[in-house]
VEXDREN-2710 file (C-alpha; in Angstrom, 1 decimal):
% VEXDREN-2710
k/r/px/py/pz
1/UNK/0.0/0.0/0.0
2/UNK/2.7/2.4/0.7
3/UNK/4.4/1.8/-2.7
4/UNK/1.2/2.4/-4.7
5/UNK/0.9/5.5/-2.6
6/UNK/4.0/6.5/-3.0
7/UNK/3.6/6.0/-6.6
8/UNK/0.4/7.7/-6.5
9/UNK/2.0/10.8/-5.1
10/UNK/4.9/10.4/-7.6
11/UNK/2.4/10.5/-10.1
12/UNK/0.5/13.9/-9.0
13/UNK/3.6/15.4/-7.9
14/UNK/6.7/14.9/-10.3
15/UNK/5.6/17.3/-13.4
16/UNK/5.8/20.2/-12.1
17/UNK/8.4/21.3/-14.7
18/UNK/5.9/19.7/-17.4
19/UNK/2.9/21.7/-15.8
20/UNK/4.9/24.7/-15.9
21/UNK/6.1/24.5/-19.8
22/UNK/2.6/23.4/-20.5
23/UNK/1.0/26.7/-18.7
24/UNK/3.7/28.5/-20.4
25/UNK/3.0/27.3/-24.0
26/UNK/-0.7/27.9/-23.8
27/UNK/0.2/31.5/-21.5
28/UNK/2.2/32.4/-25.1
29/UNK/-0.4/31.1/-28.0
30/UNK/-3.4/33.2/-26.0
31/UNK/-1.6/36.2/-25.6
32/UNK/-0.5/36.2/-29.0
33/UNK/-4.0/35.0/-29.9
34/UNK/-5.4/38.4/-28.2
35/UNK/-3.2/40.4/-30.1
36/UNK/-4.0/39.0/-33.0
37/UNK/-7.5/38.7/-33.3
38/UNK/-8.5/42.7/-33.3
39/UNK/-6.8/42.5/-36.2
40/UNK/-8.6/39.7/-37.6
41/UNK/-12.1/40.7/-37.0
42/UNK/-11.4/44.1/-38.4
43/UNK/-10.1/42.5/-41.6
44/UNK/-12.9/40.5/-41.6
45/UNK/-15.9/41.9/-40.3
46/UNK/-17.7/41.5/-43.5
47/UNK/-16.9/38.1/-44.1
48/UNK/-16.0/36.7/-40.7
49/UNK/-15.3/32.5/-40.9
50/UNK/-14.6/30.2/-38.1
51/UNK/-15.7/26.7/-38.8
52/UNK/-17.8/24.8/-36.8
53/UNK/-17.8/27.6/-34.1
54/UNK/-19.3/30.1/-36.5
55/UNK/-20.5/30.5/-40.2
56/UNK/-22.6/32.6/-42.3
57/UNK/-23.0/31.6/-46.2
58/UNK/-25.8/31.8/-48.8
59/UNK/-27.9/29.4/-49.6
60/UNK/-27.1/27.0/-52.1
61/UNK/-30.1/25.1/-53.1
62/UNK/-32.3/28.7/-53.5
63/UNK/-32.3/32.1/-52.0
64/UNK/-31.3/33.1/-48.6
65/UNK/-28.6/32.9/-45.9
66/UNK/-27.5/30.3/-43.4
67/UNK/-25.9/31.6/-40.1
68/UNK/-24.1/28.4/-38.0
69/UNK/-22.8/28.4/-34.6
70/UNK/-21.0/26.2/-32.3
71/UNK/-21.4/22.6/-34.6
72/UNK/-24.9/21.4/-34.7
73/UNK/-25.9/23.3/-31.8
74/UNK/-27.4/26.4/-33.5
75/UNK/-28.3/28.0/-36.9
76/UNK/-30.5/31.1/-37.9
77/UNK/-31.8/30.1/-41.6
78/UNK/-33.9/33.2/-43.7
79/UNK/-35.1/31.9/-47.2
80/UNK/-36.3/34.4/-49.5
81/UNK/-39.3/33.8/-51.9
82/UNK/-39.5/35.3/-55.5
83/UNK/-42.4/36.4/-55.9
84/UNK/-44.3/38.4/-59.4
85/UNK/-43.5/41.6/-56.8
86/UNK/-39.6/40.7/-56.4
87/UNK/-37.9/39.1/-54.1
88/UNK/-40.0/38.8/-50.7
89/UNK/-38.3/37.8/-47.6
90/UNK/-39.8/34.3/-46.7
91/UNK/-39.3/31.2/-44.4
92/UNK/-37.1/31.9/-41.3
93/UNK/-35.7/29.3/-38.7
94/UNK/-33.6/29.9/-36.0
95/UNK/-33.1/26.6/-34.0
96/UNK/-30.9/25.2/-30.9
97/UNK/-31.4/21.0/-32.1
98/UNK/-32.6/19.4/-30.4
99/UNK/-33.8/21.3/-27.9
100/UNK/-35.8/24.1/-29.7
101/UNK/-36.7/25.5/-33.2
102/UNK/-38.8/28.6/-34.2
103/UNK/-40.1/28.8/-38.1
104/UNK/-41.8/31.5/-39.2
105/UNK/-43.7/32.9/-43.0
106/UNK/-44.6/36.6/-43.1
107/UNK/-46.1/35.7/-46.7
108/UNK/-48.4/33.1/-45.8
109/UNK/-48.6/33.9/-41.7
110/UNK/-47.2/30.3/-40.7
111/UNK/-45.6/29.6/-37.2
112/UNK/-44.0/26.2/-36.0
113/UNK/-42.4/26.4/-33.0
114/UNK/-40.7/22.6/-31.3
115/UNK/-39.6/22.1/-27.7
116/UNK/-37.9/18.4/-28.2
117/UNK/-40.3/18.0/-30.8
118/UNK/-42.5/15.8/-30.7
119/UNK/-42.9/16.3/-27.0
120/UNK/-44.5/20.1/-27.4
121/UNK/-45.5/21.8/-30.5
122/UNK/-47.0/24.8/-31.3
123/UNK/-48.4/25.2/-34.9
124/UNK/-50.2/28.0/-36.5
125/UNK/-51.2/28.6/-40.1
126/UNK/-53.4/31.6/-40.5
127/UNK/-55.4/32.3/-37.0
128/UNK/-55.7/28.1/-36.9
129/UNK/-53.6/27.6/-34.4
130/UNK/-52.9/24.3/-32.0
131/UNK/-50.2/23.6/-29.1
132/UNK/-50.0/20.1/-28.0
133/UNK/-47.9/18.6/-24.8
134/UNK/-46.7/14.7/-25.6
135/UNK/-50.1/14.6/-27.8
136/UNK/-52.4/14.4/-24.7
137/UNK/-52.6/18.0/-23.5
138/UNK/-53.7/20.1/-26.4
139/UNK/-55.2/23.5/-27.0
140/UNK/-56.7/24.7/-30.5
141/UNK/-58.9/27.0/-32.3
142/UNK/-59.2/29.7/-34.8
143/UNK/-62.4/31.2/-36.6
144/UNK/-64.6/28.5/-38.5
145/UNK/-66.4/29.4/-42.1
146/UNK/-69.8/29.8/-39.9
147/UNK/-68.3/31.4/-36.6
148/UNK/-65.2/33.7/-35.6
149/UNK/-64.1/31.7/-32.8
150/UNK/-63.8/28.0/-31.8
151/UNK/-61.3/26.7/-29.0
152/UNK/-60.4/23.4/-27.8
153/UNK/-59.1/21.9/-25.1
154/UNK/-57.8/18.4/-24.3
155/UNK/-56.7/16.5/-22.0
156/UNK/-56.8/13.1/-23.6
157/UNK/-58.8/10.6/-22.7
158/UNK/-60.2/12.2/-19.5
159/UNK/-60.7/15.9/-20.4
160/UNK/-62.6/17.3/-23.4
161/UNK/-63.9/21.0/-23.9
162/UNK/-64.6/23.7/-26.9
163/UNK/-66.2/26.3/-26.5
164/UNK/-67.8/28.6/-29.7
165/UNK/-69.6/31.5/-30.6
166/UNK/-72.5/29.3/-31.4
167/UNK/-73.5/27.8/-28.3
168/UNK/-74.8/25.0/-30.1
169/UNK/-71.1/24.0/-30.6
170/UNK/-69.9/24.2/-27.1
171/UNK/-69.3/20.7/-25.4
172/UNK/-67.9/19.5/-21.9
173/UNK/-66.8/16.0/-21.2
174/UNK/-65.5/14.3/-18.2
175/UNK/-64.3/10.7/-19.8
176/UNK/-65.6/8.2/-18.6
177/UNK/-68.1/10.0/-16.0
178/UNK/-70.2/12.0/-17.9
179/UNK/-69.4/14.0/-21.6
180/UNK/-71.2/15.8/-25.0
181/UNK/-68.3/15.5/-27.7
182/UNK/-68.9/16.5/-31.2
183/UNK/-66.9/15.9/-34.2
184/UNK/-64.3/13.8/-32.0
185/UNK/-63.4/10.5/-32.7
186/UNK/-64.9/10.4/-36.1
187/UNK/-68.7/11.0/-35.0
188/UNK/-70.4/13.7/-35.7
189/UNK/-71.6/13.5/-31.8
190/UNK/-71.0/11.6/-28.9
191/UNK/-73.5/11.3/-25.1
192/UNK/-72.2/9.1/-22.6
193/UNK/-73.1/8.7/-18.7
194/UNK/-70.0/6.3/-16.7
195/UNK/-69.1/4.9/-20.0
196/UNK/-69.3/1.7/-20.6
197/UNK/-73.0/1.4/-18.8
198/UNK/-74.2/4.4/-21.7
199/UNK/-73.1/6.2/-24.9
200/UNK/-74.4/7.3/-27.8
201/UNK/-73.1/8.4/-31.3
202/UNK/-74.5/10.0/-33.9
203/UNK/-73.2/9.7/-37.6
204/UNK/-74.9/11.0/-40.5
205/UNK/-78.3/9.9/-39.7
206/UNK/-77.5/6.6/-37.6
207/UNK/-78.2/7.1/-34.2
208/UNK/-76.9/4.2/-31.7
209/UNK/-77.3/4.0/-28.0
210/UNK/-75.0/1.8/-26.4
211/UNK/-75.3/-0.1/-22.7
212/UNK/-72.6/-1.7/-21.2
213/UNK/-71.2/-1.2/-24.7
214/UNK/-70.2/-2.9/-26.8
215/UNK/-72.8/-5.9/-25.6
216/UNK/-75.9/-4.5/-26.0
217/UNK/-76.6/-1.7/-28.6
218/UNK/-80.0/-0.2/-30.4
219/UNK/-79.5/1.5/-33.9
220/UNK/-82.0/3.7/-35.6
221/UNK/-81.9/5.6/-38.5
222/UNK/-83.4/7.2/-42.4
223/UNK/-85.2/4.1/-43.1
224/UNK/-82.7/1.8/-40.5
225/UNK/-83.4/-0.3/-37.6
226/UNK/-80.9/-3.1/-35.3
227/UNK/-80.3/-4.2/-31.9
228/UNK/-77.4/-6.5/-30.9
229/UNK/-76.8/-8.4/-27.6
230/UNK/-73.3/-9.0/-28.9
231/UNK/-72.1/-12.0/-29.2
232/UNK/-75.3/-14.1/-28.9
233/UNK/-77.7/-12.4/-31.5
234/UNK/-78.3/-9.3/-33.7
235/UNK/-80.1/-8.2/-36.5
236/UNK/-80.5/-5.0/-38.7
237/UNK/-82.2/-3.8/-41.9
238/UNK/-82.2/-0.5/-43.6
239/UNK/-84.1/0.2/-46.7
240/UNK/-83.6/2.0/-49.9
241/UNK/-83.4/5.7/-49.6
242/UNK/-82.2/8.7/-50.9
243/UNK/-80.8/11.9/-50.1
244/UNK/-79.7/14.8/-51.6
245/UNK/-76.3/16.1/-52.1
246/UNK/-75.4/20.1/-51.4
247/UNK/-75.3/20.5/-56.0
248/UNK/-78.9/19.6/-55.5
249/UNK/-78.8/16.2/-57.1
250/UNK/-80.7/13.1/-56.1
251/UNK/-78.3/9.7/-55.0
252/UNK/-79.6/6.6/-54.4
253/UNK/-78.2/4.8/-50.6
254/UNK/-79.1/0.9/-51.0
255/UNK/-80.6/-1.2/-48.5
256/UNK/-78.8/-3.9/-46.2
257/UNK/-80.0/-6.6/-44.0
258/UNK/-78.0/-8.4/-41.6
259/UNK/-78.6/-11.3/-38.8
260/UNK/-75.7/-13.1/-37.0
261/UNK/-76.3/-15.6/-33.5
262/UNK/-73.3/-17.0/-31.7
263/UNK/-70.6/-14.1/-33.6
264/UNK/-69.0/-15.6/-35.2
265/UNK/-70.7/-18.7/-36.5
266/UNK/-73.6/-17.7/-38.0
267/UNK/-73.9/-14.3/-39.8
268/UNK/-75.9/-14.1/-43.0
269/UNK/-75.8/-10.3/-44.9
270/UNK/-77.6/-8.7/-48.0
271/UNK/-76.1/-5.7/-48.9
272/UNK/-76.8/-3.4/-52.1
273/UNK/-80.3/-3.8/-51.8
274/UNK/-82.2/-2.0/-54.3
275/UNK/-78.7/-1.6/-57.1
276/UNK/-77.8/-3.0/-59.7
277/UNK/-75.1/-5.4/-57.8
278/UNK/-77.2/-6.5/-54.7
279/UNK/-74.8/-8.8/-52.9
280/UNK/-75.3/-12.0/-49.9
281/UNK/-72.9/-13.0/-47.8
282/UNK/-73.0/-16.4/-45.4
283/UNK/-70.7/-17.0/-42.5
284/UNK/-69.9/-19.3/-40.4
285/UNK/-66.3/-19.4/-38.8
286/UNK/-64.1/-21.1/-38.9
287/UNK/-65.9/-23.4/-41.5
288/UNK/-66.6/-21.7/-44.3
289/UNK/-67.3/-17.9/-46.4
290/UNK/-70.0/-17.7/-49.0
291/UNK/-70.2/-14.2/-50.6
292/UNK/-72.4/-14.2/-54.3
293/UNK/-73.1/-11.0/-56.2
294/UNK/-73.6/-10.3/-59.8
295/UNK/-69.9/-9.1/-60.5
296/UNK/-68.4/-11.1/-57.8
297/UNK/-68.4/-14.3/-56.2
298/UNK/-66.1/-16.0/-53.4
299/UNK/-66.0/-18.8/-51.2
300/UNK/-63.8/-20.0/-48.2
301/UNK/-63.2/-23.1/-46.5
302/UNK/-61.7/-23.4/-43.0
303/UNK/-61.0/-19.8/-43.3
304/UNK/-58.6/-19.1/-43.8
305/UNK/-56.7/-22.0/-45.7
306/UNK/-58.8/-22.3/-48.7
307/UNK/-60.3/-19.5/-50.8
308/UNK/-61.0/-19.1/-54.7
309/UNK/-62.4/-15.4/-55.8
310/UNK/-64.1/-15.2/-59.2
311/UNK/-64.5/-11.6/-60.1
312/UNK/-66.0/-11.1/-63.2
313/UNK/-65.6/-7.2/-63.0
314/UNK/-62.2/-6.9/-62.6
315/UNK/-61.9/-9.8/-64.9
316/UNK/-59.5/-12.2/-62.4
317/UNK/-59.7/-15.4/-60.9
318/UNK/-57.7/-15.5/-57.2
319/UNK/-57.0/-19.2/-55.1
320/UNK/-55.8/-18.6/-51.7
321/UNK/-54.0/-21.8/-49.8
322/UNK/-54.1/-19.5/-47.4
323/UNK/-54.2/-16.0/-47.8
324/UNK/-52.4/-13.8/-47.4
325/UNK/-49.2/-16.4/-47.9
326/UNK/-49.7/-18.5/-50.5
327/UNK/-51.9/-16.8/-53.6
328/UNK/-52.1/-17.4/-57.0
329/UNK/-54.4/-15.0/-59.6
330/UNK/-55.2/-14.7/-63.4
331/UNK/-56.9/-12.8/-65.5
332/UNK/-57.3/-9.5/-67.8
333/UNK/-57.3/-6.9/-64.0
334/UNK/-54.8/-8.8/-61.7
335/UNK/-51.8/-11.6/-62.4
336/UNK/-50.2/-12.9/-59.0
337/UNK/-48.2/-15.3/-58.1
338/UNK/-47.1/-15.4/-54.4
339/UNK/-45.1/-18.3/-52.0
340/UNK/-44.7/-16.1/-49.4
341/UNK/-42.2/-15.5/-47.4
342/UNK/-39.9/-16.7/-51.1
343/UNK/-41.3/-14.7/-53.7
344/UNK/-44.2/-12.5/-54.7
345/UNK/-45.1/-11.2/-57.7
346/UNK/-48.0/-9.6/-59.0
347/UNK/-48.9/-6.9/-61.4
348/UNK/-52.2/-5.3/-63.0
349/UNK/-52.7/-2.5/-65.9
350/UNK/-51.3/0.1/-63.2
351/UNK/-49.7/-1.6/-60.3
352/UNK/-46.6/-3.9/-59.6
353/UNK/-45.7/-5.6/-56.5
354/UNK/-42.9/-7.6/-55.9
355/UNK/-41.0/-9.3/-53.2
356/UNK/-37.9/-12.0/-52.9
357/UNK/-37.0/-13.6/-49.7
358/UNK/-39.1/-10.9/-48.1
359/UNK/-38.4/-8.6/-46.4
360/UNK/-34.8/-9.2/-48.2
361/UNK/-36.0/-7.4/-51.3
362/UNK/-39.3/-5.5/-52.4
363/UNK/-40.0/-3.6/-55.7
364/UNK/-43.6/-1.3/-56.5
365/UNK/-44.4/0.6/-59.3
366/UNK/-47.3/1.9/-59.8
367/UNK/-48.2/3.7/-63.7
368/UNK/-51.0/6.7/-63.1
369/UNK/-50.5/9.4/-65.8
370/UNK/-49.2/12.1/-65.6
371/UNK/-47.6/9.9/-62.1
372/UNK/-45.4/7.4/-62.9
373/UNK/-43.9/5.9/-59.3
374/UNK/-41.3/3.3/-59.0
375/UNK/-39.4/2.4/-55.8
376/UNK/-36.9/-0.8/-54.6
377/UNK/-36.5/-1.4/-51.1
378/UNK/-34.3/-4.0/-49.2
379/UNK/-35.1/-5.1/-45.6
380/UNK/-37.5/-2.5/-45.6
381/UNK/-35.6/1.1/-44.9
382/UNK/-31.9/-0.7/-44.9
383/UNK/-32.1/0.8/-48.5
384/UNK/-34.5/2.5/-50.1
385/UNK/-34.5/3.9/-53.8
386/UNK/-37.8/5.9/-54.5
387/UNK/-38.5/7.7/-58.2
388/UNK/-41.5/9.6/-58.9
389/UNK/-41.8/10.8/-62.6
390/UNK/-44.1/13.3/-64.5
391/UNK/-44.8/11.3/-67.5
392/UNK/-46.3/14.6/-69.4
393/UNK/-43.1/17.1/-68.5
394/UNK/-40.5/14.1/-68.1
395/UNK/-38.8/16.0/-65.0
396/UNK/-38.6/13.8/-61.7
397/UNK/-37.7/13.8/-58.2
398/UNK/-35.7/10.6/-56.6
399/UNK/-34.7/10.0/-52.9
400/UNK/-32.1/7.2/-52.0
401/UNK/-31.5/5.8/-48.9
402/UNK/-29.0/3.5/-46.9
403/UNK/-29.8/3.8/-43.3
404/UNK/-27.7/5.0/-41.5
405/UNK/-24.8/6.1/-43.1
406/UNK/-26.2/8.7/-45.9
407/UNK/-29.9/9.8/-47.7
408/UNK/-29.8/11.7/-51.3
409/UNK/-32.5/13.3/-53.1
410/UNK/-33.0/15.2/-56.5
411/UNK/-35.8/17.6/-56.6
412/UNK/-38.1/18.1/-59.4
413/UNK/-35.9/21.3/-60.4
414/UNK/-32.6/18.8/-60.9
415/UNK/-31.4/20.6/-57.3
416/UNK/-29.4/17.7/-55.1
417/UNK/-28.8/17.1/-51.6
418/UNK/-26.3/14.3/-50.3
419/UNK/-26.5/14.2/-45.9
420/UNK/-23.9/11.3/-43.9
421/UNK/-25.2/10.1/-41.7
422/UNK/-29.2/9.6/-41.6
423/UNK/-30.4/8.3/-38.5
424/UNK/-34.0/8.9/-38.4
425/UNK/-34.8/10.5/-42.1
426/UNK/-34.9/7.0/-43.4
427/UNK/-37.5/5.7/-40.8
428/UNK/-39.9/8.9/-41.1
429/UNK/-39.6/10.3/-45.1
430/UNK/-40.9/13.6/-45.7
431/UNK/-41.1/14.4/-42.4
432/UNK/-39.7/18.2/-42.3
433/UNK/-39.5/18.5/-38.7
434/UNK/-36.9/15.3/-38.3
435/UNK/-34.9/17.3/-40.8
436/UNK/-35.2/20.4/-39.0
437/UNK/-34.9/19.8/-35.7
438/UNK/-32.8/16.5/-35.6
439/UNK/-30.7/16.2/-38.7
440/UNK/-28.0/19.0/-38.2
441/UNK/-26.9/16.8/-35.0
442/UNK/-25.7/14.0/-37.6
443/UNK/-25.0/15.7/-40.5
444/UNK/-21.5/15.1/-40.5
445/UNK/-21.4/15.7/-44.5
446/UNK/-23.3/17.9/-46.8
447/UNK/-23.3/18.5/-50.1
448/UNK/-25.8/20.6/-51.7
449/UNK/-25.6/21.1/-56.2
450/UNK/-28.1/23.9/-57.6
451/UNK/-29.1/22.8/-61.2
452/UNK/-30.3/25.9/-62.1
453/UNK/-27.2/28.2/-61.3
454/UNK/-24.4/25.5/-60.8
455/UNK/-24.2/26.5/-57.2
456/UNK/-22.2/23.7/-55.2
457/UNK/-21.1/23.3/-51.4
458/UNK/-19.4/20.7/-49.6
459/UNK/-19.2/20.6/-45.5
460/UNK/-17.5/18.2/-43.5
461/UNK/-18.4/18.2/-39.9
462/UNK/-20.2/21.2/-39.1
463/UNK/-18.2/23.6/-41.4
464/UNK/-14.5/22.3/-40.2
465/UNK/-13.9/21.9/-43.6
466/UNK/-16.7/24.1/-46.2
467/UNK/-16.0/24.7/-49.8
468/UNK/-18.5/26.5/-52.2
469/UNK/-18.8/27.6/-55.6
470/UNK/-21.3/29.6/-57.3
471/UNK/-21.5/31.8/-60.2
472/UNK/-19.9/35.1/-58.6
473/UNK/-17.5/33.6/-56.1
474/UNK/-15.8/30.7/-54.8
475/UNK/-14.7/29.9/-51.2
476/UNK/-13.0/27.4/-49.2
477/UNK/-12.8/27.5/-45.1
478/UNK/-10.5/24.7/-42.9
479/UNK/-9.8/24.4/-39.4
480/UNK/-11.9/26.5/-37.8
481/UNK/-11.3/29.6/-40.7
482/UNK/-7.4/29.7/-39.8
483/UNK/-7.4/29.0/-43.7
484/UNK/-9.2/30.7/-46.0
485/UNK/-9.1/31.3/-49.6
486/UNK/-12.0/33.1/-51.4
487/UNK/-12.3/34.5/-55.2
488/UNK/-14.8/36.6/-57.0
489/UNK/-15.3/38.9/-60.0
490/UNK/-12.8/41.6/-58.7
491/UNK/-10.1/40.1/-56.0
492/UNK/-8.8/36.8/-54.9
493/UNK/-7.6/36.9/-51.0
494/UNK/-5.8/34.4/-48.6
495/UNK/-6.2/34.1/-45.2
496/UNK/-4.4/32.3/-42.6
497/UNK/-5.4/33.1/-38.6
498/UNK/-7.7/35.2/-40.3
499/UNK/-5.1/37.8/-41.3
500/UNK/-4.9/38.6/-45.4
501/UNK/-1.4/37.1/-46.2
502/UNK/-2.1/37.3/-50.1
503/UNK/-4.6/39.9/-52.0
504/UNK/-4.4/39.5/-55.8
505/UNK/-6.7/42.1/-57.7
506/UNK/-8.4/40.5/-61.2
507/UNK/-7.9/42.4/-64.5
508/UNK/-11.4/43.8/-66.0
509/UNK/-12.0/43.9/-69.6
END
């Protein structure tokens, strides 16, 4: 124990020599560093560079500028819109990822502000606005084409509340104790008293009251009647009726009739009555499926092992041994062959679908003029390769993606984007607020190509290394802006610790 101390203590106490020189060396570079920089901001206040601890730039992909500070940590982003009128000033960002970003569009009055998004979000388009906490505390509103003023509040599933110029539109609900909802949770209204002994919803004209849902429920409607003690018996029938649409036309709604005892062994169902493709259906599983109507017929045994479809409006024949894993189809609207999980492939006028050794390897492509859409996949976002084409113009956009080391995409404008690495951008495409608020934290390379102007820029991690070139200027930034070389139309300047060393004046003609 003594020798390891005494080690310990020869450890902590024998450079104090080395200490000193060390202090000393880093006593010299800051003093010259003081002196030093005055000079350098006042050579370069214009046009001040210092890698990944701060950048400004342009734009390269359209118009705008780009401020970046401290690596992925913050940026300050102002897009600018051309507009019939001239250039308007247009989306702005400003962001600390992950923690916070605030967007904002004078033009179109749009606000998105995230805080760790998607924990809290505030959104506003317009006067709509809505702020949400971890999706279950919410508040929204904004005027409404028949009112000024509607506001929500949530606070999912126990609290629900809007209130309205119209009282009519005003609703309170304590979930499960007592509530009135309307236009939540796709009805048009909703009654309950200590749900699950009562509710009732309303939808369209179908009324249902529900107790000690879902086993007992009594339906009524235009021309509908039902009652179910669910799963012993139940029955309902509606009958041919019609309504008319806001244009003032006339359209037909058929007729059904439905019975089932013991769900789900016996249930027998007319549907369509009163068209001109009424339809039956009997049940009884697991034994067997009957379904007969004029365009369509299919039956299934010991569902769901054996099925045979014979659809005489889409002109195909489908056996199923069983579906969804072994399927086999012919005809004039589908072709498939599947043996799932070793190869699918299937195709009509419009659509392909293919798979081999699925998930290993998946192909779509789906024909609808002026659309043409083709993508290949392998182990579903390992690699992605998506293409969508307008057949009419022949311009296309294309996104590839190899998660997680990079994701590319070409816009319909030819403009390109190339990000290493891509963590979550494969998992969620399209989603702009990943890319926002998430991205710059991995973007340890970016390279950016404008089609239109020949505008490129390269950045290795966070501006350590930054090149760009665009029609008036080129630049190139390394180690923190200690280098710097830039050229234009008039002068081509060096810079090393930010000081001009060279300064070479172009000839005009």
């Amino acid at each position: 124990m003594r020798a390891r101390a005494f080690e310990c203590r020869s450890f902590w106490s024998a450079p104090p020599i080395h200490r000193g020189r060390f202090s000393f060396g880093w006593y010299v570079a800051f003093v010259i560093f003081t002196a030093l920089f005055p000079l350098a901001l006042e050579s370069a206040a214009e046009d001040f560079h210092a890698g990944l601890l701060y950048d400004h730039f342009d734009l390269t992909l359209g118009a705008g500028q780009r401020t970046e500070a401290l690596g992925p940590l913050f940026y300050d982003e102002q897009k600018e819109d051309e507009t019939w009128q001239g250039t308007q000033t247009g989306l702005h960002t400003l962001a600390i990822p992950p923690l916070l970003s605030l967007t904002s569009d004078p033009i179109t009055g749009m606000k998105e502000y995230d805080f760790l998004y998607p924990i809290m979000t505030y959104d506003r388009y317009g006067e709509q606005y809505r702020w949400q906490f971890c999706q279950l505390l919410s508040f929204a509103g904004g005027p409404m084409p028949d009112e000024p003023t509607r506001r929500r509040f949530t606070l999912f599933p126990v609290y629900f509340q809007q209130r309205a110029n119209n009282p009519d539109a005003n609703y309170t609900a304590v979930f499960p104790f007592y509530g009135h909802l309307k236009h939540r949770l796709f009805r048009d209204e909703i009654f309950f008293v200590m749900f699950p002994l009562y509710g009732q919803t309303h939808k369209h004209d179908v009324v249902t009251d529900n107790y000690l849902f879902p086993l007992f429920h009594l339906r009524h409607g235009d021309g509908l009647r039902g009652w179910q003690l669910w799963p012993l018996v139940g029955e309902e029938h509606k009958e041919l009726t019609t309504i008319t649409n806001g244009f003032g036309d006339v359209r037909t709604i058929p007729g059904h009739d439905g019975t089932f005892v013991l769900w789900p062994f016996y249930l027998k169902e007319r549907s369509g009555l009163g068209s001109t493709n009424p339809e039956s259906q009997l049940i009884s599983l697991p034994a067997f499926t009957i379904v007969r109507s004029i365009n369509r017929d299919a039956t299934t045994v010991l569902w769901p092992f054996f099925s045979r479809v014979d659809d005489r409006e889409k002109k195909y024949r489908e056996w199923d041994l069983p579906w969804p894993f072994i399927v086999f189809a012919r005809g004039e609207g589908k072709t498939t062959s599947r043996v799932f999980p070793f190869y699918s492939q299937a195709h009509s006028k419009t659509l392909e679908d293919n798979f081999y050794l699925w998930p290993i390897y998946k192909y779509s492509h789906a024909n609808l003029p002026p659309l043409d859409r083709e993508r290949h996949r392998i182990v579903f976002f390992l690699y992605s390769n998506l293409k969508e084409k307008n057949t009419e113009t022949g311009w296309y956009r294309q996104k590839v993606d190899v998660w997680p080391l990079f994701t590319k995409r070409r816009d319909y404008n030819g403009n390109t984007r190339l990000q290493v690495l891509a963590l979550l951008e494969p998992l969620l495409p399209g989603s702009h607020k990943i890319e926002r608020d998430y991205s710059p934290l991995w973007a340890l390379w970016r390279s950016e190509h404008n089609a239109k102007n020949g505008a490129n820029s390269q950045s290795l991690l966070w501006n350590l290394y930054r090149h760009e070139t665009a029609p008036d200027h080129k630049r190139v930034s390394l180690l923190f802006g200690l280098y710097q070389h830039k050229s234009d139309a008039q002068v081509k300047v060096t810079k090393l610790f930010f000081i001009p060393i060279s300064k070479t004046a172009r000839e005009t003609r």
